[in-house]
C-alpha positions as CSV (number, residue, x, y, z in Angstrom):
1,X,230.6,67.9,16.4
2,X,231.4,71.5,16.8
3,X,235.4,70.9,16.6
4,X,235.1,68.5,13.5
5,X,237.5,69.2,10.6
6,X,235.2,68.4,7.4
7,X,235.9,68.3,3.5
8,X,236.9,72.2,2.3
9,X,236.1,71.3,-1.0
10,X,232.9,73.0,-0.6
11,X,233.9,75.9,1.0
12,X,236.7,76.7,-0.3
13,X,234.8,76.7,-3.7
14,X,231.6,78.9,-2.2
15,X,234.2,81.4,-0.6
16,X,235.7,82.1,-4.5
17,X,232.0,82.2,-5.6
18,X,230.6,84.2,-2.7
19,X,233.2,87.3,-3.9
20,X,231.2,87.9,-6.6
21,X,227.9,88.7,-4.9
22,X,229.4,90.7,-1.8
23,X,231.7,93.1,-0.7
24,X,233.5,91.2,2.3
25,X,233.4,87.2,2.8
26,X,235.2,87.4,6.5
27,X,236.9,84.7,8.4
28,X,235.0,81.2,7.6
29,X,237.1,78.3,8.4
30,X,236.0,74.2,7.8
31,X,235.4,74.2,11.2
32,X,231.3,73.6,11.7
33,X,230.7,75.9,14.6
34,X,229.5,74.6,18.1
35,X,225.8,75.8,18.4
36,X,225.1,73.5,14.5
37,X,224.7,70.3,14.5
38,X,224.7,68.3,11.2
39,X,221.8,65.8,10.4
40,X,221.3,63.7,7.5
41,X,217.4,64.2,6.1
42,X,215.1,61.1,5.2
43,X,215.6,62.2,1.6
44,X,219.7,62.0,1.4
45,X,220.0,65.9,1.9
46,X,221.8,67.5,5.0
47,X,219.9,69.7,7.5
48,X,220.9,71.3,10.7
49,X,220.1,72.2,14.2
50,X,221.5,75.6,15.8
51,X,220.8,76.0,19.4
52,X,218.2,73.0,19.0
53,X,215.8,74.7,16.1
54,X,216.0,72.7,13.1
55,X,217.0,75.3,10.1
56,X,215.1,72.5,7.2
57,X,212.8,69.7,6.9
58,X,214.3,66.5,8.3
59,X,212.6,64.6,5.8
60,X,212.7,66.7,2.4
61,X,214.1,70.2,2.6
62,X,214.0,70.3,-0.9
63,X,210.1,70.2,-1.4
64,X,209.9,72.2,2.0
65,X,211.5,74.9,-0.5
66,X,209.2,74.7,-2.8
67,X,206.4,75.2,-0.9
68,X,207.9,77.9,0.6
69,X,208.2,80.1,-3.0
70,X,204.6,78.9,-4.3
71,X,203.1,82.6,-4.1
72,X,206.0,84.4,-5.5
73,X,205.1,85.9,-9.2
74,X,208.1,85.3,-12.0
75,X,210.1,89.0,-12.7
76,X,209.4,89.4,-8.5
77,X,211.8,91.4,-6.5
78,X,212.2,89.5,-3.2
79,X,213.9,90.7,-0.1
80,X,214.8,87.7,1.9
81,X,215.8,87.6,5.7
82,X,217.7,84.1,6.3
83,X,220.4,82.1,4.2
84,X,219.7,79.1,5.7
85,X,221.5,76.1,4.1
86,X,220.3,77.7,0.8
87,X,217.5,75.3,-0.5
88,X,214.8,78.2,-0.3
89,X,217.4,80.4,-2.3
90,X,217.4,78.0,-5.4
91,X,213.7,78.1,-5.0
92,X,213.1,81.4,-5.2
93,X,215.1,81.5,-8.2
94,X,213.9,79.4,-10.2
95,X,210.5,81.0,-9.7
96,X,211.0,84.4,-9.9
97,X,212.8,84.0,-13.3
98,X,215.1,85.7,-15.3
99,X,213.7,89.6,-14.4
100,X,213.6,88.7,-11.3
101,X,215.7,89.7,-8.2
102,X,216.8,88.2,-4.6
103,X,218.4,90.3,-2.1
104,X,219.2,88.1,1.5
105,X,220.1,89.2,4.7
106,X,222.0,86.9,7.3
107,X,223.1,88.0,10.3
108,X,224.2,84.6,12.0
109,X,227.6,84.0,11.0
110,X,227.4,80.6,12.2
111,X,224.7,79.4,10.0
112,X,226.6,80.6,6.8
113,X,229.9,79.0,7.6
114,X,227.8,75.7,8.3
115,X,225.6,76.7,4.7
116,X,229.3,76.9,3.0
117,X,231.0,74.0,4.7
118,X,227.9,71.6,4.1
119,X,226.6,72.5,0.5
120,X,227.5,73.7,-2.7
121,X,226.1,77.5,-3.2
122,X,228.2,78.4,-6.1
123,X,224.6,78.5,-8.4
124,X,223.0,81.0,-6.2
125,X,226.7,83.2,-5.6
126,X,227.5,83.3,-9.4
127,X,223.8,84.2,-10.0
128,X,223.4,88.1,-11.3
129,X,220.0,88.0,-9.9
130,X,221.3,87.5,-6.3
131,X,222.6,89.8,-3.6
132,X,223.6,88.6,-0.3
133,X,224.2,90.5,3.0
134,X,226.0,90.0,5.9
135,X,228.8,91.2,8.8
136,X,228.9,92.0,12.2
137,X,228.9,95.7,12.8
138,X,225.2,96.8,12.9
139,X,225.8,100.2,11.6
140,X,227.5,99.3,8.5
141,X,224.9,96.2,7.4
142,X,222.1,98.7,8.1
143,X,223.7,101.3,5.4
144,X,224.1,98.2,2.9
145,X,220.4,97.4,3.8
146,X,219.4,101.0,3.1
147,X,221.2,100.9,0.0
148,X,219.8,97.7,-1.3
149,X,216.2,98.5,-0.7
150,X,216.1,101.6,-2.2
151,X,217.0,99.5,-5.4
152,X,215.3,97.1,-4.8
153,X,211.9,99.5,-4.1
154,X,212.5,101.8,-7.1
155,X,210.2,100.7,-9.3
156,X,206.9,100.4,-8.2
157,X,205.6,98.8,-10.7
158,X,207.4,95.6,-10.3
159,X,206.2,93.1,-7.9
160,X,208.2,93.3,-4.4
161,X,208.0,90.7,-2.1
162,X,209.4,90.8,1.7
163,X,209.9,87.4,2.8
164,X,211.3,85.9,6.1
165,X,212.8,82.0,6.5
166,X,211.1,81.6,10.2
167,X,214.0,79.3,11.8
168,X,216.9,81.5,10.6
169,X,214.9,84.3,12.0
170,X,214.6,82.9,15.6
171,X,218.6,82.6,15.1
172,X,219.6,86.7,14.7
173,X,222.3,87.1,17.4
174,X,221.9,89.8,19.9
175,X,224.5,92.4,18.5
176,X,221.5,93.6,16.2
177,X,218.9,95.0,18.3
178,X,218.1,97.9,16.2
179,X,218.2,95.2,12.7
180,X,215.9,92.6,14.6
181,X,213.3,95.3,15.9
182,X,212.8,96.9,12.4
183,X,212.8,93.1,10.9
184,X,210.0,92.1,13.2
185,X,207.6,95.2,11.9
186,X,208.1,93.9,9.1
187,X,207.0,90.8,10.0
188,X,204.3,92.1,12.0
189,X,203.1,94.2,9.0
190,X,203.0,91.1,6.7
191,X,200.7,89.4,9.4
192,X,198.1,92.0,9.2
193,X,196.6,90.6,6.0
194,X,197.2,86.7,6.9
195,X,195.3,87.2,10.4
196,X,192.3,89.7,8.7
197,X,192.4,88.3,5.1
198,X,188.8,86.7,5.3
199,X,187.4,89.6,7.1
200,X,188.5,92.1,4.2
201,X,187.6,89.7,1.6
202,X,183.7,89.5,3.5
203,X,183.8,93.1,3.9
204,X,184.7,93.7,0.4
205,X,181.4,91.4,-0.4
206,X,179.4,93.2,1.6
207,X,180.7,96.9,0.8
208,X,180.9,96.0,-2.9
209,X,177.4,98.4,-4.0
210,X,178.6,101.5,-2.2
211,X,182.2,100.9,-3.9
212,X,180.8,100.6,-6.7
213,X,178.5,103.8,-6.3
214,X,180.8,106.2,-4.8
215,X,183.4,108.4,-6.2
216,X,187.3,107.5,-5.1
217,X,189.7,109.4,-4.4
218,X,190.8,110.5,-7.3
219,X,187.7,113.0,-7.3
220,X,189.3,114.9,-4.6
221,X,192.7,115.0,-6.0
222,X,193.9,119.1,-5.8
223,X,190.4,119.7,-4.5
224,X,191.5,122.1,-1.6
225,X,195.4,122.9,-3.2
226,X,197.0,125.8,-0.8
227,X,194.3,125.4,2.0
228,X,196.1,124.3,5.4
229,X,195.0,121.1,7.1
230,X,194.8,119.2,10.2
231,X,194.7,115.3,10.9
232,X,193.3,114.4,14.3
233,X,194.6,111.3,15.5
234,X,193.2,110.3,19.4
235,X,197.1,110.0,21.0
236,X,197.6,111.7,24.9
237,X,198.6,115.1,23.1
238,X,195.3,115.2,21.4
239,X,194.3,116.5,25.4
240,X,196.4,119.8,24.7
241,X,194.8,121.1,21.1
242,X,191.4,120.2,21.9
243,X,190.6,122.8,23.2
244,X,191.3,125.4,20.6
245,X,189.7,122.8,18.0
246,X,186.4,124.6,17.5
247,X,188.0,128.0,16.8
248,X,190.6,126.3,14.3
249,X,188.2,124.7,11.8
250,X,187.2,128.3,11.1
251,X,190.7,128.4,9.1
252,X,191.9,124.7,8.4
253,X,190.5,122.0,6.5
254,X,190.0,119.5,9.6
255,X,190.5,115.8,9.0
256,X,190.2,113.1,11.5
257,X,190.8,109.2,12.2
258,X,187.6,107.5,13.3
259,X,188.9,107.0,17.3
260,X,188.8,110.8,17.3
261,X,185.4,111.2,15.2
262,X,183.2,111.1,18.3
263,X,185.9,112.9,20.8
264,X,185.8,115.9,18.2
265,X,181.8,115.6,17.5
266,X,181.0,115.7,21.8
267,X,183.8,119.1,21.8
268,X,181.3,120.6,19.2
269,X,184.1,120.6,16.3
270,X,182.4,118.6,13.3
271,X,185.4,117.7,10.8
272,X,185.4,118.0,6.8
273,X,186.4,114.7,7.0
274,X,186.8,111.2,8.4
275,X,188.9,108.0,7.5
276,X,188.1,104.5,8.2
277,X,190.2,101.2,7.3
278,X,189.9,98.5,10.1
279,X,188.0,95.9,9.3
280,X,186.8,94.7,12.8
281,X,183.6,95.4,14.4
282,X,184.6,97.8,17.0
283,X,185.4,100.3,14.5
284,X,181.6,101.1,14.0
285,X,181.3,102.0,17.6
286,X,183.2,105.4,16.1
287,X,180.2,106.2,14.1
288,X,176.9,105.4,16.3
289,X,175.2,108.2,17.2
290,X,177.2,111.0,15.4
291,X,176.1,113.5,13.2
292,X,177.3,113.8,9.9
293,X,176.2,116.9,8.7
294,X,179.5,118.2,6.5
295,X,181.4,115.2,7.4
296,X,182.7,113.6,3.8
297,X,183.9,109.7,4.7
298,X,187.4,108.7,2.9
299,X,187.0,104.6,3.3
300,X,188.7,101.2,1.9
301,X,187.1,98.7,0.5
302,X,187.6,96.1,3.3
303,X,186.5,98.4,6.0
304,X,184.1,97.3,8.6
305,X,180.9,97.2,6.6
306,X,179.0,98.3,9.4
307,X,180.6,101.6,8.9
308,X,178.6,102.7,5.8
309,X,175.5,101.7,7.4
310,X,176.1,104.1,10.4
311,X,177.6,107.0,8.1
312,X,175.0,108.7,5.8
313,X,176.9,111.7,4.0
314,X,179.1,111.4,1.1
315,X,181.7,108.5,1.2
316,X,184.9,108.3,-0.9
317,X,187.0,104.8,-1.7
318,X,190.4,104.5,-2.2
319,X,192.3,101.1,-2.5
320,X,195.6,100.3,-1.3
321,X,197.8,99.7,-3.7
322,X,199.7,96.4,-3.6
323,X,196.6,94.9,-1.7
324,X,195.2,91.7,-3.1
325,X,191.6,93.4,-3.6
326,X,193.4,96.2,-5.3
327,X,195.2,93.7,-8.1
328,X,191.8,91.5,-8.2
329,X,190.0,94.7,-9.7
330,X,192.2,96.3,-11.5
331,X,189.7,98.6,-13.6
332,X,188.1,100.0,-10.8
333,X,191.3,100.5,-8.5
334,X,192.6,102.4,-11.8
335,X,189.3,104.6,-11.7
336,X,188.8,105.4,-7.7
337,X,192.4,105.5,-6.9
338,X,195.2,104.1,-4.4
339,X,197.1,105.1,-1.1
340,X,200.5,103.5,-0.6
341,X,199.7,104.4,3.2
342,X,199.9,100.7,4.8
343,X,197.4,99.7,7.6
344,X,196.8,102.6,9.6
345,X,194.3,105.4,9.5
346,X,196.7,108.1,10.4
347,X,198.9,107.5,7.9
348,X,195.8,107.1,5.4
349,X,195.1,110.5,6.6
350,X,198.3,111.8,6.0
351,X,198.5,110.3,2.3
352,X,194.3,111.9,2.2
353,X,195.1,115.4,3.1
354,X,198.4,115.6,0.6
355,X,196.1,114.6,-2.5
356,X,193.9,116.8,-1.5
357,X,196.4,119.1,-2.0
358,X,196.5,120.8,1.5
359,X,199.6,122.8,2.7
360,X,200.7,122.6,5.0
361,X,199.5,120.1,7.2
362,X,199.3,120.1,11.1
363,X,199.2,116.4,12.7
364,X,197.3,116.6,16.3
365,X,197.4,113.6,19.2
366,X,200.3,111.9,16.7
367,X,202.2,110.5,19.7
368,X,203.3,107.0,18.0
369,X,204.2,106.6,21.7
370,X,203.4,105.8,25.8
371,X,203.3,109.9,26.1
372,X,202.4,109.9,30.0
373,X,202.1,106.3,30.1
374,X,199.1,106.2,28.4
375,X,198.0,105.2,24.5
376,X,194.9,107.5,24.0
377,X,193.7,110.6,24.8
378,X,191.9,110.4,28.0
379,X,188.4,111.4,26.0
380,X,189.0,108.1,24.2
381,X,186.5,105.3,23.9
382,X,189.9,103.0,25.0
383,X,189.9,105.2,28.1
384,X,186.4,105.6,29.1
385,X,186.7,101.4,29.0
386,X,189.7,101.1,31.1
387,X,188.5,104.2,33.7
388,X,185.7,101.2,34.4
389,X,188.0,98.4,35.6
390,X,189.2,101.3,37.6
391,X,189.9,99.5,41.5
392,X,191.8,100.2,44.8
393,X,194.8,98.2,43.4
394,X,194.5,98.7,39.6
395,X,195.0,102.9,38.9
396,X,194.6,104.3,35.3
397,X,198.1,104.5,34.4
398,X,198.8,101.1,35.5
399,X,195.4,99.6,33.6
400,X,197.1,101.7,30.2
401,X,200.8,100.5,31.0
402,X,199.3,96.8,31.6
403,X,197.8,97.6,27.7
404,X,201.2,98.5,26.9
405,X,202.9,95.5,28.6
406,X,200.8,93.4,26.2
407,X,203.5,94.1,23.1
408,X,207.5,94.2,22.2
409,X,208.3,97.5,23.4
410,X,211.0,99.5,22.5
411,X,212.6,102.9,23.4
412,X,212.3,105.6,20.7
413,X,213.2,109.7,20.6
414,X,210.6,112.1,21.7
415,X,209.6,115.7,20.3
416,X,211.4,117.0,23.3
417,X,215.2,115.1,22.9
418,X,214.1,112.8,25.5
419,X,213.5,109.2,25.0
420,X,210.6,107.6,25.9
421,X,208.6,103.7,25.0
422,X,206.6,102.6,22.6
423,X,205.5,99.6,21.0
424,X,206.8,97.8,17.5
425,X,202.8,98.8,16.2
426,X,203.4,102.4,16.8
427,X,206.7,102.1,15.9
428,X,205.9,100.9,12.3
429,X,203.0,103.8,12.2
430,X,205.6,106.5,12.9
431,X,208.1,104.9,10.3
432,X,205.4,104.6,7.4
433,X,204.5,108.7,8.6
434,X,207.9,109.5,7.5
435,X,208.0,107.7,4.5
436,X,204.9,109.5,3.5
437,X,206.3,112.8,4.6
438,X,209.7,111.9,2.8
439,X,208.1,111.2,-0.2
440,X,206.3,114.3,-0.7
441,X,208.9,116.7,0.0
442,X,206.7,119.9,-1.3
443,X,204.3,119.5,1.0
444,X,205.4,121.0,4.9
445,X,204.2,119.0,7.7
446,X,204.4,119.9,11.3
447,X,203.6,117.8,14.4
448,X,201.4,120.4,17.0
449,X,201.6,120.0,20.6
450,X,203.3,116.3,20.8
451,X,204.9,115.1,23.7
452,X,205.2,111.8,21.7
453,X,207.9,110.5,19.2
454,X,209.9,112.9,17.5
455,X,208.5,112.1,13.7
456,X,211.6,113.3,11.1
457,X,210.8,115.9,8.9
458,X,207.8,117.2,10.4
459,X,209.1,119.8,13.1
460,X,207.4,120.3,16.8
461,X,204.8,123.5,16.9
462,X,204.3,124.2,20.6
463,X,201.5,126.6,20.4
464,X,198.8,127.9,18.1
465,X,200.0,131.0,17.9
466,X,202.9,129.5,16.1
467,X,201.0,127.3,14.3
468,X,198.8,130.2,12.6
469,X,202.0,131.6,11.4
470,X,203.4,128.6,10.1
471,X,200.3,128.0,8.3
472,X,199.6,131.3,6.3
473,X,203.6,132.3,5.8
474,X,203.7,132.8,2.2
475,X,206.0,129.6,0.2
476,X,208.8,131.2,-1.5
């Protein structure tokens, strides 16, 4: 089927279309390509197979398409990943309406020649609303990307939806490693809420009195403007500062994610404050059996409920904005107040300490990476359990690398111009870090003692000495 010559009537008019909604429409012939194979659907409608995964319904890819678009709001901004034969794309658009706006990404040349040859697109080309993007040289689609989104994501308070078409996702060809790896975050951040949804939405239930009774965020906003801070995070590095930790919080306004509240409470340092966010059980584990003393707790509303119950000193909500709980109470979200800072704690903390208005801030055991092979700090809950299951044939550092063999690993830059692995989680925890510090360009952020990733825009401090003079150098 691959070398059949069909009808160029529809291609040659969605090549004149296509023109008008990109830069470059390359070399597409009649010719289907080898890996598609053309199949007429139950319902009169062509689908096809590449490589033996079926692109659209074989019954009804029309309906398939609706359903597909049933939670998208009209005026949405959607970024797409996969043309397919199109029938999603007319969805989308006739849902998202006339404010609306659809940016697509395709990277398989082979399923938009077929998506030409076999359909009409010249609706969705000529359509202002639309935006498609494609080509073969990573580099230069990554720019075009770049460019796109940062249209697409200027105004936040349009609706913005990321959406991926699964089978022309399985189909991105191998000559976009660096594409594919930051398309799967994405993906893997989109699953967070599907795979926890009902335990935020009981957690919310069961944490809505203290919400309701405890100041947000916005009560803290300035509160310590000028005064330099530190966010503990429980990475390798955290092994290196720890030590000097006690002497430190004399100076900084100390901040910390719960897997570090109990390493810094057993090293005598007792932090101005902790963040929480997970909503699974094991996050309580962080609180049993710690003081609280000073200790103020910055919390979301889905967090594990069991939380509050261990923590008795002041607690603080803030929502995350874009969050499902955050739109379903408005008035409130409005009054406490919101972080853009994703799903993890770190970068909560990061977002925390820059409303508080602290300059400039020091991150501590922010690795985002396998720094000695290992996830945590070796005074970790995560390492005390794996020094356990500690056996003649099973050592440490092949129990954490096991760990580490357990996700999509990928190789990133270190603080020290050396490359070394981590995994697409961490990866999309160091990426939303530098979107935070990006974002806030007046406030300096430094990265103390890493031997992790390299995180832009927040320059390695290898000693304390260095990092006292950093922190009290008057701003010009």
């Amino acid at each position: 089927m691959g070398d059949t010559l069909l009808d160029s009537h529809f291609l040659e008019k969605n090549i004149k279309s296509l023109k008008t909604s990109v830069s470059r429409h390359g070399n597409l012939s009649a010719i289907l390509p080898e890996k598609i194979s053309p199949l007429t659907t139950t319902s009169g409608l062509p689908t096809v197979r590449y490589d033996n995964i079926l692109l659209h319904s074989s019954y009804d890819p029309e309906k398939e398409a609706q359903r597909f678009t049933e939670k998208l709001q009209t005026g949405a901004r959607v970024c797409l990943y996969g043309f397919g034969l199109g029938y999603h794309l007319n969805a989308i658009l006739d849902k998202i309406g006339p404010s609306g706006f659809l940016l697509v990404m395709e990277l398989n040349p082979d399923i938009l020649q077929a998506a030409l040859i076999l359909r009409d697109q010249t609706r969705i080309f000529e359509d202002p609303r639309f935006q498609l993007i494609f080509g073969e040289d990573e580099a230069i689609v990554s720019r075009e990307i770049s460019d796109q989104m940062e249209r697409l994501t200027g105004d936040p308070t349009d609706p913005f939806e990321v959406l991926f078409h699964a089978p022309s996702f399985k189909c991105i060809p191998s000559n976009f490693p660096s594409l594919t790896n930051a398309l799967e975050v994405l993906l893997l951040e989109r699953r967070f809420p599907a795979i926890f949804g009902s335990l935020e939405n009981s957690n919310f239930l069961l944490n809505r009195e203290i919400i309701a009774s405890s100041p947000g965020i916005n009560a803290l906003k300035n509160s310590e403007k000028g005064k330099p801070g530190i966010l503990v995070s429980a990475g390798p590095s955290l092994d290196l500062a720890l030590p000097y930790l006690h002497r430190l919080q004399k100076d900084f306004l100390v901040a910390c994610v719960d897997t570090s509240y109990p390493i810094l409470i057993e090293n005598n340092v007792q932090p101005d404050y902790v963040l929480s966010l997970d909503p699974q059980i094991d996050s309580a584990a962080h609180f049993m059996d710690c003081p609280t003393e000073k200790t103020r707790l910055i919390f979301t509303p889905s967090s594990n409920h069991n939380v509050l119950k261990f923590f008795s000193g002041e607690c603080y909500v803030v929502f995350k904005d874009g969050h499902h709980l955050s739109k379903d109470n408005e008035s409130t979200t409005k009054e406490k107040g919101t972080t853009r800072a994703g799903g993890s704690v770190a970068c909560l903390g990061l977002d925390a300490l820059i409303h508080l208005g602290c300059d400039p801030i020091f991150l501590i055991g922010q690795d985002c990476a396998f720094s000695g092979n290992r996830y945590y700090s070796s005074h970790s809950q995560f390492n005390n359990q794996l020094q356990s299951k500690i056996s003649r044939t099973m050592s440490l550092e092949k129990l954490h690398l096991e760990k580490a063999g357990e996700k999509k690993q990928l190789s990133v830059k270190c603080a020290h111009d050396n490359f070394l692995l981590t995994d697409q989680v961490m990866y999309s925890y160091l990426r939303t870090l530098e979107h935070i510090i990006q974002a806030n360009p007046d406030t300096r952020v430094f990265n103390l003692y890493s031997h992790g990733a390299e995180i832009e825009n927040a320059p390695a401090v290898g000693s304390v000495n260095e990092m006292m003079r950093q922190a009290f150098i008057p701003r010009n």
